[in-house]
Structures are given as structure tokens and as C-alpha cells.
C-alpha positions as CSV (number, residue, x, y, z in Angstrom):
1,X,-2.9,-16.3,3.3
2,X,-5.0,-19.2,2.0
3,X,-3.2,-22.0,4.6
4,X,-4.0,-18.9,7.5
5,X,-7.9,-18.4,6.6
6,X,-8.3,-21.9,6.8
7,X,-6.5,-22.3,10.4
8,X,-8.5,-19.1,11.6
9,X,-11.7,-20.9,10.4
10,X,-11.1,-23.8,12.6
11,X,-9.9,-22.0,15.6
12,X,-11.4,-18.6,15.6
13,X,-9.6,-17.4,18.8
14,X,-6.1,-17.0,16.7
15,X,-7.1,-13.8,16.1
16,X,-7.2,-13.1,19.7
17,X,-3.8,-14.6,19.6
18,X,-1.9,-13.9,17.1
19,X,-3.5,-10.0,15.4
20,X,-2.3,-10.0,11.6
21,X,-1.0,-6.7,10.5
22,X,-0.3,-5.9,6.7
23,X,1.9,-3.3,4.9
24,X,1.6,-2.5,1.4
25,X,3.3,0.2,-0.6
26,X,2.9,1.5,-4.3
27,X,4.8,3.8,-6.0
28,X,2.9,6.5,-8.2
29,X,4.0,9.0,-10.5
30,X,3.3,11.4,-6.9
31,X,5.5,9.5,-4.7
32,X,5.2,6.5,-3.1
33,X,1.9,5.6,-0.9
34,X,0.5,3.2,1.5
35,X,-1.8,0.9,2.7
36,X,-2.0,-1.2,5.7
37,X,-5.0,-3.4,7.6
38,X,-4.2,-4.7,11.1
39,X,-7.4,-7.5,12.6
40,X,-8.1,-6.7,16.1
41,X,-10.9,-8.7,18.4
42,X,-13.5,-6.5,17.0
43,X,-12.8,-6.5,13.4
44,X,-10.3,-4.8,11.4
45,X,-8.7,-1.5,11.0
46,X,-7.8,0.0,8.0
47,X,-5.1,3.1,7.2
48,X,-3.7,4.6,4.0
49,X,-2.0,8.0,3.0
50,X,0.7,9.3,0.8
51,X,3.9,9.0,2.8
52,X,4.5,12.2,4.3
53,X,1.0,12.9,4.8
54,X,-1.6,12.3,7.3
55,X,-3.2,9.1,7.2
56,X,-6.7,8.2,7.1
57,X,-8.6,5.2,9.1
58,X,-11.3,3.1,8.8
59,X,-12.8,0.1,11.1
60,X,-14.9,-2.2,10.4
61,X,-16.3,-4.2,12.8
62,X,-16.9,-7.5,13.0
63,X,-20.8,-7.5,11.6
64,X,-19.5,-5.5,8.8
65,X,-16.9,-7.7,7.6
66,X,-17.1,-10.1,4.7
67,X,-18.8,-13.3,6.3
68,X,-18.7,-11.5,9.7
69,X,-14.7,-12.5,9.7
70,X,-11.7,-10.5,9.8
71,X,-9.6,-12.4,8.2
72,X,-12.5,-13.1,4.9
73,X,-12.0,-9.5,4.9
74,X,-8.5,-8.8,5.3
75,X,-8.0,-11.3,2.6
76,X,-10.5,-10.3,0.1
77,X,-9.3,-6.5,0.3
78,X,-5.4,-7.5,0.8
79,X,-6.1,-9.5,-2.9
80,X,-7.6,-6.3,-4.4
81,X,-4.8,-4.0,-3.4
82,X,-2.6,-6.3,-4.8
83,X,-4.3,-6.8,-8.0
84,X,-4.1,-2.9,-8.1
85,X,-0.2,-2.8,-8.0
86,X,0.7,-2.7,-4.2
87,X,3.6,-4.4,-3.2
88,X,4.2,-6.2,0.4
89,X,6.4,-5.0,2.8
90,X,7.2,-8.2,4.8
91,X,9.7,-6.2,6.7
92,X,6.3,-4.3,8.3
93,X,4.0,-6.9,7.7
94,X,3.2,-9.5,11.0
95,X,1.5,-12.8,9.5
96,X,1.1,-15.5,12.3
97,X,3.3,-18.7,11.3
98,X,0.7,-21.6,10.8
């Protein structure tokens, strides 16, 4: 995640290029739930739920970001959810190879 901030912080058009989209899943003593955050041109877009229930969404655009970057954000809150217990699901996850 580190090697692709730094990338995205010398060319900022990757994003245009190559959108990042990441899955995370936890299990609780309720089922299993997710979490996901997908960067788009104008910022990012966040989702989470219970499985089996309707999600909910959030987007933040670009001025509202962590140092007005998507990916400062994605990282930042992608590090929190896993310091929480989430678990990656490569399998869902797109990263851009850098």
C-alpha cells in the first residue's frame, strides 16, 4: 500500500487509470460483515453492511479526503479497519501492480 501511495504521489493520474478497490471482511459473534472502499476520479466511495443486509454508502470527495488525496485516505481508513480485526479479501480486492 505504502510502494502505491508513493507511485500515486508522483503521478496523480493513476487513479484515473488504474481505480483501487478494497474488500475487507470480519467475522462477529452476529455473522460475518463487510467493508469495502473503491477511489474514483472524484474521491472515494465507501460501503459496509452485515452480509445479507443492505449496505450503506458514503463518498467523500476529493476536498474532503485526508490531504485532498484518495489514496491518503483509502490508506489511512484501510489501516484502521485492519487494526480493528478486518481481514483482506484479495480475491475481491483490485490493487494496481506498481
Amino acid at each position: 500500500m505504502d510502494n502505491l501511495l508513493a507511485t500515486a504521489r508522483k503521478d496523480p493520474s493513476l487513479l484515473l487509470r488504474h481505480p483501487i478497490y478494497v474488500h475487507l471482511d470480519k467475522p462477529t459473534s452476529h455473522g460475518w460483515k463487510f467493508w469495502s472502499a473503491a477511489t474514483t476520479q472524484d474521491g472515494i466511495t465507501l460501503r459496509w453492511a452485515r452480509y445479507g443486509q443492505k449496505a450503506q454508502e458514503h463518498v467523500l470527495t476529493t476536498g474532503r479526503c485526508r490531504c485532498a488525496s484518495p489514496f491518503e485516505e483509502l490508506r489511512y481508513r484501510v489501516l484502521d479497519k485492519l487494526r480493528k480485526g478486518y481481514q483482506p479479501d484479495m480475491s475481491k480486492s483490485k490493487l494496481p501492480s506498481v
